[in-house]
PyMOL Python script that loads the backbone (N, CA, C, O; Angstrom):
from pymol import cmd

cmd.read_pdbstr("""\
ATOM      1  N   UNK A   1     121.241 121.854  99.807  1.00  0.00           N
ATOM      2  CA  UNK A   1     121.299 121.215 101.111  1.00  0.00           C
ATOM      3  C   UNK A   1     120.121 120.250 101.258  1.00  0.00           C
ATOM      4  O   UNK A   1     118.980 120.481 100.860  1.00  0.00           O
ATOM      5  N   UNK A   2     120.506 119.222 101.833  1.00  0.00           N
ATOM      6  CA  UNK A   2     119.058 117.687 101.650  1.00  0.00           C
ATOM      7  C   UNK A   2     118.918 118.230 103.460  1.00  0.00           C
ATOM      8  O   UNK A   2     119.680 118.869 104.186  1.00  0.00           O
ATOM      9  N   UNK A   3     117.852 117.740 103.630  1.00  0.00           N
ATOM     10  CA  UNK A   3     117.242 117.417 105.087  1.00  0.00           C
ATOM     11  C   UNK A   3     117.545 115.876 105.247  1.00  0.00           C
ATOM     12  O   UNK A   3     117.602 115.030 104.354  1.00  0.00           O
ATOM     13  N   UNK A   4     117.735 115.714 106.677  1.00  0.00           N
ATOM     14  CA  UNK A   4     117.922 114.350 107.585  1.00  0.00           C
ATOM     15  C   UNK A   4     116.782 113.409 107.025  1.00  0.00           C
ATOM     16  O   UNK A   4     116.847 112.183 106.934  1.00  0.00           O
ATOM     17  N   UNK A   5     115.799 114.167 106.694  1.00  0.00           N
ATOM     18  CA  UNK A   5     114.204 113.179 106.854  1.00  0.00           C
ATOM     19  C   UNK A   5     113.599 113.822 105.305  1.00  0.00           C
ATOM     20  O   UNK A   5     113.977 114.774 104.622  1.00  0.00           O
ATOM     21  N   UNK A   6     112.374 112.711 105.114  1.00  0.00           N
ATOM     22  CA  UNK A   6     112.025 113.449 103.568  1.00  0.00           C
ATOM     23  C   UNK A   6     110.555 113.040 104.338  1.00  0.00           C
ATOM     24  O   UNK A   6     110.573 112.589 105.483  1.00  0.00           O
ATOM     25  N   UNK A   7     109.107 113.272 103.487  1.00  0.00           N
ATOM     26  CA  UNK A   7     108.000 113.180 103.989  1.00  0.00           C
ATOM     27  C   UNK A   7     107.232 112.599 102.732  1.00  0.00           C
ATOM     28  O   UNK A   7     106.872 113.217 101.731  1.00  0.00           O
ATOM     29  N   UNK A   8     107.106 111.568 102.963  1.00  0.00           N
ATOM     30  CA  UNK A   8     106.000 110.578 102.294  1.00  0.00           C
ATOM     31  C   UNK A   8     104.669 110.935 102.481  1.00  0.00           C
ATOM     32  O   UNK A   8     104.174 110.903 103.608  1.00  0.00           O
ATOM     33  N   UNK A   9     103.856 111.369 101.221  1.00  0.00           N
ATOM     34  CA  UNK A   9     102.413 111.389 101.699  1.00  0.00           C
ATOM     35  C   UNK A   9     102.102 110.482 100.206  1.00  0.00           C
ATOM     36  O   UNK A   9     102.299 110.811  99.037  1.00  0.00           O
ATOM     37  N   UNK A  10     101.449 109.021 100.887  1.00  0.00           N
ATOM     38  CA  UNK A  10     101.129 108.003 100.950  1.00  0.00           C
ATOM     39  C   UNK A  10      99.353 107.585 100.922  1.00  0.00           C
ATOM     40  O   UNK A  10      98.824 107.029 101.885  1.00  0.00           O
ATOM     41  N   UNK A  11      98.588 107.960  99.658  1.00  0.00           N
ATOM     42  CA  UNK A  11      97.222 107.930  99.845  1.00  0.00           C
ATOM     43  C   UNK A  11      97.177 108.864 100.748  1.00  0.00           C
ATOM     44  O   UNK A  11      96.530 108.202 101.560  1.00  0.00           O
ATOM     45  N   UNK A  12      97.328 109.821 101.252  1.00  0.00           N
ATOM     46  CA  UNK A  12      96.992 111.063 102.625  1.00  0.00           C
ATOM     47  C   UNK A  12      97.546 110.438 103.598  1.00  0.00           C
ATOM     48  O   UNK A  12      97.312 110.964 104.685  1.00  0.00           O
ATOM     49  N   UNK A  13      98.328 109.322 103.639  1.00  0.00           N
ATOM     50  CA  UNK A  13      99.136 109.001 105.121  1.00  0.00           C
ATOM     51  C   UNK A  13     100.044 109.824 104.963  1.00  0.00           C
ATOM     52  O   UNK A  13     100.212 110.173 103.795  1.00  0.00           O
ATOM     53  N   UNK A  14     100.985 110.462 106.043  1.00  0.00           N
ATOM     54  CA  UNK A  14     102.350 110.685 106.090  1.00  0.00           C
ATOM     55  C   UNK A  14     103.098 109.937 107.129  1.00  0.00           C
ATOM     56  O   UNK A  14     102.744 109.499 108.224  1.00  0.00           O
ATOM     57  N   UNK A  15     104.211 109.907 106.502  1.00  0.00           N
ATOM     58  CA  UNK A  15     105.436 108.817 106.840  1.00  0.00           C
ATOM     59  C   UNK A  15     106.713 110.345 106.946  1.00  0.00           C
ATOM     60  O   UNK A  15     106.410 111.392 106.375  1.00  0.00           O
ATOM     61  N   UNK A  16     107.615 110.266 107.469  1.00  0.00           N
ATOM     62  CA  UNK A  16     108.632 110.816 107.714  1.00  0.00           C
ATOM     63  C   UNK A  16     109.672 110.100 108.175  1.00  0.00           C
ATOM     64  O   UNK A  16     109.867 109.703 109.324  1.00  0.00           O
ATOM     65  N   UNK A  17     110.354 109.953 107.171  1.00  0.00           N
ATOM     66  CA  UNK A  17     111.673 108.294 107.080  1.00  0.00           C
ATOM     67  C   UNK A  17     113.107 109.312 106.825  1.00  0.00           C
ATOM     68  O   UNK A  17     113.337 110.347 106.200  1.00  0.00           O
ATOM     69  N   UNK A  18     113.849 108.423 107.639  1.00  0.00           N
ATOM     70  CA  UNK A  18     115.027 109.308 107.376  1.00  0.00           C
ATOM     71  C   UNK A  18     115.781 108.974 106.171  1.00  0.00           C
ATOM     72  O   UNK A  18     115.280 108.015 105.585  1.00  0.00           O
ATOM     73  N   UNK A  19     116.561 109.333 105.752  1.00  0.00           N
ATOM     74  CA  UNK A  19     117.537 109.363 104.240  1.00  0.00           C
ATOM     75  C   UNK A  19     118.316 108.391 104.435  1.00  0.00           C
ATOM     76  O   UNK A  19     118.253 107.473 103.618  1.00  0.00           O
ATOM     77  N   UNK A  20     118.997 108.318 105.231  1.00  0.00           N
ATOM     78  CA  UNK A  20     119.874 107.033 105.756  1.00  0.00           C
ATOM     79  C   UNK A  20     118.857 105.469 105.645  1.00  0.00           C
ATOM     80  O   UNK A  20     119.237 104.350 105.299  1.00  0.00           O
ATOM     81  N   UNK A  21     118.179 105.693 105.859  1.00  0.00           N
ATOM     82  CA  UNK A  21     117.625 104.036 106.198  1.00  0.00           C
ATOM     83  C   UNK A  21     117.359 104.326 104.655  1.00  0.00           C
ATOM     84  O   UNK A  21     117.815 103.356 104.050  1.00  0.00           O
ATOM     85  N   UNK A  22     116.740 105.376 103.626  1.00  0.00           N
ATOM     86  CA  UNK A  22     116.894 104.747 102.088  1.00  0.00           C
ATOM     87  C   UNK A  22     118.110 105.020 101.760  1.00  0.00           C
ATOM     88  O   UNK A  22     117.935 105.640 100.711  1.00  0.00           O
ATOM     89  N   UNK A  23     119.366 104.978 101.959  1.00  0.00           N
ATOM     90  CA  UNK A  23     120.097 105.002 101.140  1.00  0.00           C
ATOM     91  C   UNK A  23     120.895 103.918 101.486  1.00  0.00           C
ATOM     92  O   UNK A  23     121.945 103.544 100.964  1.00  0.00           O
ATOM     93  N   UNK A  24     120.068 103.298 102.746  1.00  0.00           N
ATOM     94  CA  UNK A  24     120.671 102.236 103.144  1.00  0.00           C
ATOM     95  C   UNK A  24     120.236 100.781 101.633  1.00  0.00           C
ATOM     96  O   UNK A  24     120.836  99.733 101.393  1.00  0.00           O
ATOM     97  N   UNK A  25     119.090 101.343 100.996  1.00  0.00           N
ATOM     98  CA  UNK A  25     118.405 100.605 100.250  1.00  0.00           C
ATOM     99  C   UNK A  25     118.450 101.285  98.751  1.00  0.00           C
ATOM    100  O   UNK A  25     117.387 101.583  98.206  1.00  0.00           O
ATOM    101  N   UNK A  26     119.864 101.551  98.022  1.00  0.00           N
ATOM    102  CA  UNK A  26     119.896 102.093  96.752  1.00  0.00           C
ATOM    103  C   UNK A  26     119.109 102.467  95.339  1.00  0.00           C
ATOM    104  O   UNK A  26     118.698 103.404  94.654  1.00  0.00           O
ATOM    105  N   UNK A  27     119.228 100.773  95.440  1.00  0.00           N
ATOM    106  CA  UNK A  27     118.779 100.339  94.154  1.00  0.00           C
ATOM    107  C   UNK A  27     116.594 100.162  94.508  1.00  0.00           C
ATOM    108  O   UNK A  27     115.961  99.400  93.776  1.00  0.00           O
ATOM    109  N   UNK A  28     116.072 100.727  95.306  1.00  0.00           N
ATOM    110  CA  UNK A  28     114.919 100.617  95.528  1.00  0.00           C
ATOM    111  C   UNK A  28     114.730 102.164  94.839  1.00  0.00           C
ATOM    112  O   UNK A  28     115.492 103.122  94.712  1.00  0.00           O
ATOM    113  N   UNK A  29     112.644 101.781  94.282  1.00  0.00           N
ATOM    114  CA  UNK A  29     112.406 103.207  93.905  1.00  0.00           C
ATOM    115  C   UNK A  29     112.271 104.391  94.726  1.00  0.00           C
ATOM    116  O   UNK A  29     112.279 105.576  94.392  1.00  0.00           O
ATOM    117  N   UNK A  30     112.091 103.607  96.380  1.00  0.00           N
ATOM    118  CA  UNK A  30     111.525 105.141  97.114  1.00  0.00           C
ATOM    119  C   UNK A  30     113.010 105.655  97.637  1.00  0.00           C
ATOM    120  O   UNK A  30     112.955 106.709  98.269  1.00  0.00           O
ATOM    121  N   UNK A  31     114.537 104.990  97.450  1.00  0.00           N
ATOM    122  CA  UNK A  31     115.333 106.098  97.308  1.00  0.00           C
ATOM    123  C   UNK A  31     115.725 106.402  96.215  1.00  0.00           C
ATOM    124  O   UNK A  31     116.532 107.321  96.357  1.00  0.00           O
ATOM    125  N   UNK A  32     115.590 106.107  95.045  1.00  0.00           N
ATOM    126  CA  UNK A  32     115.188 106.845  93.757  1.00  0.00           C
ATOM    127  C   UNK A  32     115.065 108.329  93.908  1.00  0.00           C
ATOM    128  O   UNK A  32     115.761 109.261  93.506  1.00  0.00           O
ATOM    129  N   UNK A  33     113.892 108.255  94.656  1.00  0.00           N
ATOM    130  CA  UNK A  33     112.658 108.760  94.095  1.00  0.00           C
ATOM    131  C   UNK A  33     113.155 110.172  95.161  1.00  0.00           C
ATOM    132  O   UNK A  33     112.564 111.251  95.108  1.00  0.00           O
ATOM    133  N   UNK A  34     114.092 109.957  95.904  1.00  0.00           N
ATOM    134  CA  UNK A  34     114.665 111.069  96.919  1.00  0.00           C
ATOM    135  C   UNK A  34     115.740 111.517  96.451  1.00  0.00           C
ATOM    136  O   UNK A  34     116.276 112.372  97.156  1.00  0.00           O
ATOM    137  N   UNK A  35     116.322 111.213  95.385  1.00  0.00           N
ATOM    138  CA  UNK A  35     117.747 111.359  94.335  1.00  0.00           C
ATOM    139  C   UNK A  35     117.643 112.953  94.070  1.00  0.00           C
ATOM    140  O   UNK A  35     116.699 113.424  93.435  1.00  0.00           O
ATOM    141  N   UNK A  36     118.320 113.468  94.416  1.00  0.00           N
ATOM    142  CA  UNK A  36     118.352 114.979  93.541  1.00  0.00           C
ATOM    143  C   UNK A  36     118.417 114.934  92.071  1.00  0.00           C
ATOM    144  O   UNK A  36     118.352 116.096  91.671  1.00  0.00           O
ATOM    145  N   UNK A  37     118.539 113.922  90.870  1.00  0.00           N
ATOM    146  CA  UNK A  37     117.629 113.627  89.744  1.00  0.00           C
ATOM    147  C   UNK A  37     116.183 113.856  89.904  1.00  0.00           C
ATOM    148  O   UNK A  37     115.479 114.529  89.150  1.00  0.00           O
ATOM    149  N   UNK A  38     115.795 113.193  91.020  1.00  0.00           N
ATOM    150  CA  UNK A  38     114.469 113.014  90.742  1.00  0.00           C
ATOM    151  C   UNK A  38     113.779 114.452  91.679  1.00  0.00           C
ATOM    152  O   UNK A  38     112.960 115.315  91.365  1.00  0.00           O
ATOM    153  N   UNK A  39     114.417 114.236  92.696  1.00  0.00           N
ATOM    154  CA  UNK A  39     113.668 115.622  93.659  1.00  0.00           C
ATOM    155  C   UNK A  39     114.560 116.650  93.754  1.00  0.00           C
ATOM    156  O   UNK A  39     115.538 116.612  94.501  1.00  0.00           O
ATOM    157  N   UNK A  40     114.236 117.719  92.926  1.00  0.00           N
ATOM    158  CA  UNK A  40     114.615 119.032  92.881  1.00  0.00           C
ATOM    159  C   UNK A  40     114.506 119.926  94.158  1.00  0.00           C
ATOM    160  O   UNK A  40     115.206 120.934  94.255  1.00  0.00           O
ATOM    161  N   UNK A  41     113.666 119.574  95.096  1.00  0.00           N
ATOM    162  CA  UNK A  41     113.239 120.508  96.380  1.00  0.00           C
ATOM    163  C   UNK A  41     113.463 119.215  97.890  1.00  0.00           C
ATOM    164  O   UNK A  41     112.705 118.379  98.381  1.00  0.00           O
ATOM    165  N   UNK A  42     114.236 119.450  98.053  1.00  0.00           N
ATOM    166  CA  UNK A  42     114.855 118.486  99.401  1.00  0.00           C
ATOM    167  C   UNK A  42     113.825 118.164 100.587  1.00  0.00           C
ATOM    168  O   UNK A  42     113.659 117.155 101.273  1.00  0.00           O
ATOM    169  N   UNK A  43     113.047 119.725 100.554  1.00  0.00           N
ATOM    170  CA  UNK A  43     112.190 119.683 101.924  1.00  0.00           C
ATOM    171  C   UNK A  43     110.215 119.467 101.393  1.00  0.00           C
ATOM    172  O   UNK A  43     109.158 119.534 102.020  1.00  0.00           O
ATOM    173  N   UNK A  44     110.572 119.209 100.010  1.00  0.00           N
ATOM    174  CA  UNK A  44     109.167 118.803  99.335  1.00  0.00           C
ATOM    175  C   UNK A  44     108.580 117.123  99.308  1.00  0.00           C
ATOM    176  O   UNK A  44     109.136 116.126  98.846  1.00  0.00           O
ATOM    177  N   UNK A  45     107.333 117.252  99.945  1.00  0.00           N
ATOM    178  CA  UNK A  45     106.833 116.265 100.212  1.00  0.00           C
ATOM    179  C   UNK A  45     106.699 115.007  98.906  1.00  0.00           C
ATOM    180  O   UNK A  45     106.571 115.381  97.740  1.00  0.00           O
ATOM    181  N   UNK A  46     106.737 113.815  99.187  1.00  0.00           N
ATOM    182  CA  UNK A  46     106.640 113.347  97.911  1.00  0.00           C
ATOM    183  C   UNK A  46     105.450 112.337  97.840  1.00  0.00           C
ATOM    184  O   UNK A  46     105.410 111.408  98.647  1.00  0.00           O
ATOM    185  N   UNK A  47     104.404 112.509  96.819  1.00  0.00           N
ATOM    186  CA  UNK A  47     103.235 111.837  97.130  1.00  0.00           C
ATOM    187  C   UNK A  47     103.559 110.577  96.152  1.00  0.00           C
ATOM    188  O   UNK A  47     104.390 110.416  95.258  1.00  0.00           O
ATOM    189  N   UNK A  48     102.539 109.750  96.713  1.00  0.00           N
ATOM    190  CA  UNK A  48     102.749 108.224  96.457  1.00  0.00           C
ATOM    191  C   UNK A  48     100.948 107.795  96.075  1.00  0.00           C
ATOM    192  O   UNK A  48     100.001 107.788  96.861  1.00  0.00           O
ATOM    193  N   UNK A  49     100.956 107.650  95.411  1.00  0.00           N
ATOM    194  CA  UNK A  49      99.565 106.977  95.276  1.00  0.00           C
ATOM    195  C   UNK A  49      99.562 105.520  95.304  1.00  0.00           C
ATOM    196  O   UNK A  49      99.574 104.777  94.323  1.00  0.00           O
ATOM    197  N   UNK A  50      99.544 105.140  96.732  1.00  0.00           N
ATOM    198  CA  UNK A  50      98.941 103.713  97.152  1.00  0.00           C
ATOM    199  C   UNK A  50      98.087 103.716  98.507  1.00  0.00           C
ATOM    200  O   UNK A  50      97.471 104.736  98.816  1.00  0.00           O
ATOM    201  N   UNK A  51      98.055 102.704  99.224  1.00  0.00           N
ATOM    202  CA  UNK A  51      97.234 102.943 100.133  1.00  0.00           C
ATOM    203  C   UNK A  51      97.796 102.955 101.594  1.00  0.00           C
ATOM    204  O   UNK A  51      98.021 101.947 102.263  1.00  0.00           O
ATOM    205  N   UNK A  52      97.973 104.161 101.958  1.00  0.00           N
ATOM    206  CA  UNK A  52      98.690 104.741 103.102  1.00  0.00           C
ATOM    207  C   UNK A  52      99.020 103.769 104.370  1.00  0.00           C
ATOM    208  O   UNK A  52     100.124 103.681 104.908  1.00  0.00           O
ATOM    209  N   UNK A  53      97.757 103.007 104.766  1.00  0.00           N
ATOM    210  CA  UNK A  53      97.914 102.201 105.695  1.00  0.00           C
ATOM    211  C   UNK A  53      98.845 101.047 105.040  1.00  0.00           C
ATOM    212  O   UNK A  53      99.772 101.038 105.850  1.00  0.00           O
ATOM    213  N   UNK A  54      99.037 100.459 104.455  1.00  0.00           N
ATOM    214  CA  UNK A  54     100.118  99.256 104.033  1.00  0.00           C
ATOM    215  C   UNK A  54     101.565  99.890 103.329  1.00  0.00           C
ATOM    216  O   UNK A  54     102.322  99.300 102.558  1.00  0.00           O
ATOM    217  N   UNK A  55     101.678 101.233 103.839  1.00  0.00           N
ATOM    218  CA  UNK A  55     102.844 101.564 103.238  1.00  0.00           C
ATOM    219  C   UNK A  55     104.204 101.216 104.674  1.00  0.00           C
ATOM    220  O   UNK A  55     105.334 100.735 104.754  1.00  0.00           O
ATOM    221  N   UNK A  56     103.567 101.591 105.230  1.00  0.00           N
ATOM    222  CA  UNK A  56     104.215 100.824 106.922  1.00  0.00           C
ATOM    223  C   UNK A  56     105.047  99.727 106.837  1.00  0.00           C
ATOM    224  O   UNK A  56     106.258  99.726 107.059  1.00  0.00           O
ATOM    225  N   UNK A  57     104.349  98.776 106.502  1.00  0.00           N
ATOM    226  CA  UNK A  57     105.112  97.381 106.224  1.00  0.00           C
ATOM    227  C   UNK A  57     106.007  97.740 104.994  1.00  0.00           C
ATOM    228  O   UNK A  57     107.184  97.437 105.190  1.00  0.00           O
ATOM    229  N   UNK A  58     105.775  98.263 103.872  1.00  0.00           N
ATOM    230  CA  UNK A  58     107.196  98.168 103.030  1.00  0.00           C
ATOM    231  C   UNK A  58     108.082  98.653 104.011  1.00  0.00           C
ATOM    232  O   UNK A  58     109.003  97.871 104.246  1.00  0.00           O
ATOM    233  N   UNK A  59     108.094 100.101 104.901  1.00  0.00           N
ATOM    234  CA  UNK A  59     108.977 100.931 105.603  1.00  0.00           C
ATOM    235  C   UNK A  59     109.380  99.888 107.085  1.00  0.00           C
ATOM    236  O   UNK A  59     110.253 100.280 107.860  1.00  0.00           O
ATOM    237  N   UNK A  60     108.854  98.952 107.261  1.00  0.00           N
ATOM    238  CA  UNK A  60     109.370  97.761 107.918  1.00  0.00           C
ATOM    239  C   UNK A  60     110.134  96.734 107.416  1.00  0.00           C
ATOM    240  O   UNK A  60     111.064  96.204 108.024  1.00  0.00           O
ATOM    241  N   UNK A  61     109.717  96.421 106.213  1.00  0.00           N
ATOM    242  CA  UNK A  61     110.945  95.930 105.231  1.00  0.00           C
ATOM    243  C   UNK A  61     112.480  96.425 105.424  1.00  0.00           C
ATOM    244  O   UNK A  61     113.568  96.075 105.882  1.00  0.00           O
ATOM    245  N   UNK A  62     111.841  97.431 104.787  1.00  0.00           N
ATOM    246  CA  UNK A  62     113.353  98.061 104.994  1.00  0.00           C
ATOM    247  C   UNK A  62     114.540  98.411 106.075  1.00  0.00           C
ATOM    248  O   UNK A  62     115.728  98.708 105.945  1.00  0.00           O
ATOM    249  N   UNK A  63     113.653  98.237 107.223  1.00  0.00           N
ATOM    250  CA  UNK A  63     114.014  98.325 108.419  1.00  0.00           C
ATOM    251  C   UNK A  63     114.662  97.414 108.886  1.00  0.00           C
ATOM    252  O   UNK A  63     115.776  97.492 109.403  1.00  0.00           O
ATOM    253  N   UNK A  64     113.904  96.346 108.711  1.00  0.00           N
ATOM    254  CA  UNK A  64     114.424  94.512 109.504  1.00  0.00           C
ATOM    255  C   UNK A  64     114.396  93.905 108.724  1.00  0.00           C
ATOM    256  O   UNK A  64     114.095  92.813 109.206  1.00  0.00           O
ATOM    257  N   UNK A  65     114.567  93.746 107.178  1.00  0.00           N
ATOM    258  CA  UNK A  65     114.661  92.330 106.250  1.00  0.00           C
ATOM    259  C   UNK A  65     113.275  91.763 106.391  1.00  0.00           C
ATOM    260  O   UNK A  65     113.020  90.697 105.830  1.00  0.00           O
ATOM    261  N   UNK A  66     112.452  92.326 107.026  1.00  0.00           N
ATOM    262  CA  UNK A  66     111.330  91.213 107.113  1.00  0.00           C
ATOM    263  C   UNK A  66     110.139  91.939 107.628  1.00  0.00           C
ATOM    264  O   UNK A  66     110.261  92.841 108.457  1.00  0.00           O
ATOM    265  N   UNK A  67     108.914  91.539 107.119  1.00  0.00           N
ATOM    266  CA  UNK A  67     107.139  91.885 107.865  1.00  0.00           C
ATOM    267  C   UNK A  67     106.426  90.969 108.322  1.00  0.00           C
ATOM    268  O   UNK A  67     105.900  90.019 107.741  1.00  0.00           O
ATOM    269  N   UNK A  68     106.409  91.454 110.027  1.00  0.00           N
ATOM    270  CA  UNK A  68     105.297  90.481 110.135  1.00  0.00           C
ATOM    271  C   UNK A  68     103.637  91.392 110.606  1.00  0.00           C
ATOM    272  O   UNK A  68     103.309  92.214 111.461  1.00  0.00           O
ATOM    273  N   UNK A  69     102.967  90.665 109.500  1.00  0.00           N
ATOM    274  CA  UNK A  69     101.723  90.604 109.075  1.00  0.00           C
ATOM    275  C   UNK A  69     101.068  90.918 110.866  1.00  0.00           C
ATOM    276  O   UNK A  69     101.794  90.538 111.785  1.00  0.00           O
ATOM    277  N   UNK A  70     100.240  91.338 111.076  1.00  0.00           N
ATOM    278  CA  UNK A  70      99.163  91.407 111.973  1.00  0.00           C
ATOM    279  C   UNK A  70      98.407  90.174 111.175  1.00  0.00           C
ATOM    280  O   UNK A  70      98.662  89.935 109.995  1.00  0.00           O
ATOM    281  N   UNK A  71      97.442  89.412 111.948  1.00  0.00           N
ATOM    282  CA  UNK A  71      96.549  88.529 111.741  1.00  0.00           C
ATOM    283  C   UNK A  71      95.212  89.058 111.187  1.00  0.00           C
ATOM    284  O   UNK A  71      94.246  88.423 110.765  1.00  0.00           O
ATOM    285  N   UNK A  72      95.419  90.465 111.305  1.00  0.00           N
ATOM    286  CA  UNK A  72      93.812  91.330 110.700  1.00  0.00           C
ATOM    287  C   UNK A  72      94.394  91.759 109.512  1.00  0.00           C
ATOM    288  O   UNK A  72      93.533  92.084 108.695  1.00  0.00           O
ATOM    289  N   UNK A  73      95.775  91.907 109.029  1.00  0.00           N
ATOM    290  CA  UNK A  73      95.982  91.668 107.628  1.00  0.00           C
ATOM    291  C   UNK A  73      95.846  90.887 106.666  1.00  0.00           C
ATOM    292  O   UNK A  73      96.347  89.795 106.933  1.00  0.00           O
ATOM    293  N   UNK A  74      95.298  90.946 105.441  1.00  0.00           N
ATOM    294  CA  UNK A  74      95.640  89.770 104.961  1.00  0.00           C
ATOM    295  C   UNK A  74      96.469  90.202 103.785  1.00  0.00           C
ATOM    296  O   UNK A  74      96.185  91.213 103.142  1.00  0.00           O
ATOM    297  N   UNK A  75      97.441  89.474 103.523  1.00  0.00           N
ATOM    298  CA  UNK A  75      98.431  88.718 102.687  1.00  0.00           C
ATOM    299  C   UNK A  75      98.037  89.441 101.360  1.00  0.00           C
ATOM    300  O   UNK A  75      98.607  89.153 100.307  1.00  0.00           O
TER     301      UNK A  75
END
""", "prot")
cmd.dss("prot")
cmd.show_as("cartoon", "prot")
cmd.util.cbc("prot")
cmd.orient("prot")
């Protein structure tokens, strides 16, 4: 049985994204990476080593086709 939501821990951020919005996005690695190939435990967290605060904007990507940058970001 999969859960609605999976839990990204992201450099020590956590993210909690639902399954639907990645499976809305197939061929990407972070629904890969939620594949029962890849994740054996449905309700197990899956760590990411990047940097937690800019993981947001990919998960805005995916959301709206598009990121817009804060001006205290840079590029």
């Amino acid at each position: 049985m999969t859960t609605e939501t999976v839990i990204f821990d992201v450099g020590g951020t956590k993210y909690k994204v639902s399954r639907s919005l990645l499976s809305n996005h197939p061929n990407t690695m972070l629904a890969r990476s939620i594949s029962e190939e890849w994740q054996h435990d449905p309700k197990a967290e899956i760590f990411i080593e990047l940097d937690g605060e800019r993981f947001k904007y990919c998960l805005d990507y995916l959301r709206h086709g598009r990121v817009i940058l804060p001006t205290t970001v840079p590029k």
